[in-house]
C-alpha positions in Angstrom: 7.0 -7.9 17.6 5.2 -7.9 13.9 5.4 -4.7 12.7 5.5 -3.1 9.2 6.9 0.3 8.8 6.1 2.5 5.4 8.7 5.0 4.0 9.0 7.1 0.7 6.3 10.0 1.2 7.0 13.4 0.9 6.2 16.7 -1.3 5.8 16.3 -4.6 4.5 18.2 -6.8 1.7 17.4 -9.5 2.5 15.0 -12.3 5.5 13.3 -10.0 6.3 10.7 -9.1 6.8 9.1 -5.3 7.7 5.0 -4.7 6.3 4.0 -1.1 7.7 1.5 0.6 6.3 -1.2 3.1 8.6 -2.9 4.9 9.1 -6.2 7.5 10.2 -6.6 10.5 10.4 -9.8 12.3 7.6 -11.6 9.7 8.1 -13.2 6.7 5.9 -10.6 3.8 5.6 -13.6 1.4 3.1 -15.5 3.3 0.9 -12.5 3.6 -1.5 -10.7 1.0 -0.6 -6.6 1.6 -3.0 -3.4 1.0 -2.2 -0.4 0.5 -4.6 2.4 2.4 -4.9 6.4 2.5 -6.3 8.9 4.6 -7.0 12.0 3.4 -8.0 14.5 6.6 -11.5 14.3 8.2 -12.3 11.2 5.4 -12.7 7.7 5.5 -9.7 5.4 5.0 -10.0 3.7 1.6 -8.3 0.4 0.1 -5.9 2.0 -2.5 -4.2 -1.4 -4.1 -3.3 -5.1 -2.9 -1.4 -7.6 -4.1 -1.3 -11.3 -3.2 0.2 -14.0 -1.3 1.2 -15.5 -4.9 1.9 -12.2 -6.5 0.0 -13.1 -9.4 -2.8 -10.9 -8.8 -3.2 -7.3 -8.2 -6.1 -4.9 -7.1 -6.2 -1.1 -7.3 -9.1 1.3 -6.2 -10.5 3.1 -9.9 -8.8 6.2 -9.3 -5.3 5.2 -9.1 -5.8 2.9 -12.3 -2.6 2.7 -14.6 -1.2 5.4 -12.7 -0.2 3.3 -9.0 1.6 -0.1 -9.3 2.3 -2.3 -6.4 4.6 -5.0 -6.6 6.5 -7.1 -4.4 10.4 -8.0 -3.3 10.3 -11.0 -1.1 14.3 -11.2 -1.4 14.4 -7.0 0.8 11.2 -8.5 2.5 9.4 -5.1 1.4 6.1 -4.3 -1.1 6.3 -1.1 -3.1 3.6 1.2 -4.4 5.2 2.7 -7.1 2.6 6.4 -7.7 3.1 8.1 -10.9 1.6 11.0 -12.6 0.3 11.9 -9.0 -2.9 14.7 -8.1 -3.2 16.4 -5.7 -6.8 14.7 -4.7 -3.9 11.7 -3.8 -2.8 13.8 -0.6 -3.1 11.3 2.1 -1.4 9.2 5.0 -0.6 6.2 3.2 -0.7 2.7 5.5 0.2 -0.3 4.7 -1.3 -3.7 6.2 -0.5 -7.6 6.2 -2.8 -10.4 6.6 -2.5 -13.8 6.3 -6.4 -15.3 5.9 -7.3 -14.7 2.5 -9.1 -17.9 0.7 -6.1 -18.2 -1.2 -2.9 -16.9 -2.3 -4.1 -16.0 -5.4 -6.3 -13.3 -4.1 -6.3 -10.0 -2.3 -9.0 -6.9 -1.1 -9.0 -3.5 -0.7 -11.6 -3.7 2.5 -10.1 -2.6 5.5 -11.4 -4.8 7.2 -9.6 -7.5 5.1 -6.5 -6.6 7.0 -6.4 -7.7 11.0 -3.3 -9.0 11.7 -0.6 -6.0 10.9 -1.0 -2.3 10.4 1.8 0.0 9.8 2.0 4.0 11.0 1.7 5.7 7.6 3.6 8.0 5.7 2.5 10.9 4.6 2.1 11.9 1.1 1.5 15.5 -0.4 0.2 16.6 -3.8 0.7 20.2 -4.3 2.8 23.3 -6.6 
């Protein structure tokens, strides 16, 4: 069975620092372009960052800008979003999700509907003092 499983969420407090990860099972992440997602309570889920088949390119929503970097490991099989100086409007369920059917592997989106092949459960991520 496909299945990606996301790990590393947890309390932290304002300013911190938290590194999500998203890991394989039983697929092979460097064919697939992977978003990252959150879902804050009784709101929309929103594309948070992506990163490519390739690698080479990267996508992140405006309000994570030069504060969230994803990145990949294909050797561990597992893509990281590394979160720093984190608010607490970043509270969320964080998901993680594969797909395979970009137009190339040079390219990535943060539309969920981008993503139709592999979903993970989410880990939860809290912001607060």
């Amino acid at each position: 069975q496909l299945q990606l499983v996301e790990s590393g969420g947890g309390l932290v407090q304002p300013g911190g620092s938290l590194r999500l990860s998203c890991a394989a099972s039983e697929f092979i992440l460097d064919r697939y372009a992977i978003g990252w997602f959150r879902q804050a309570p009784g709101e929309e889920r929103e594309g948070v960052s992506c990163i490519s088949i390739s690698g080479g390119r990267t996508n992140y929503i405006n309000s994570v800008k030069g504060r969230f970097t994803i990145s990949r490991d294909n050797a561990k099989n597992t893509v990281y979003l590394q979160m720093n100086s984190l608010k607490p409007e970043d509270t969320a369920v964080y998901y993680c999700a594969a797909d395979r059917n970009f137009a190339s592997d040079r390219v990535c989106g943060l539309r969920r509907d981008e993503y139709n092949e592999v979903w993970g459960q989410g880990t939860m991520v809290t912001v607060s003092s």
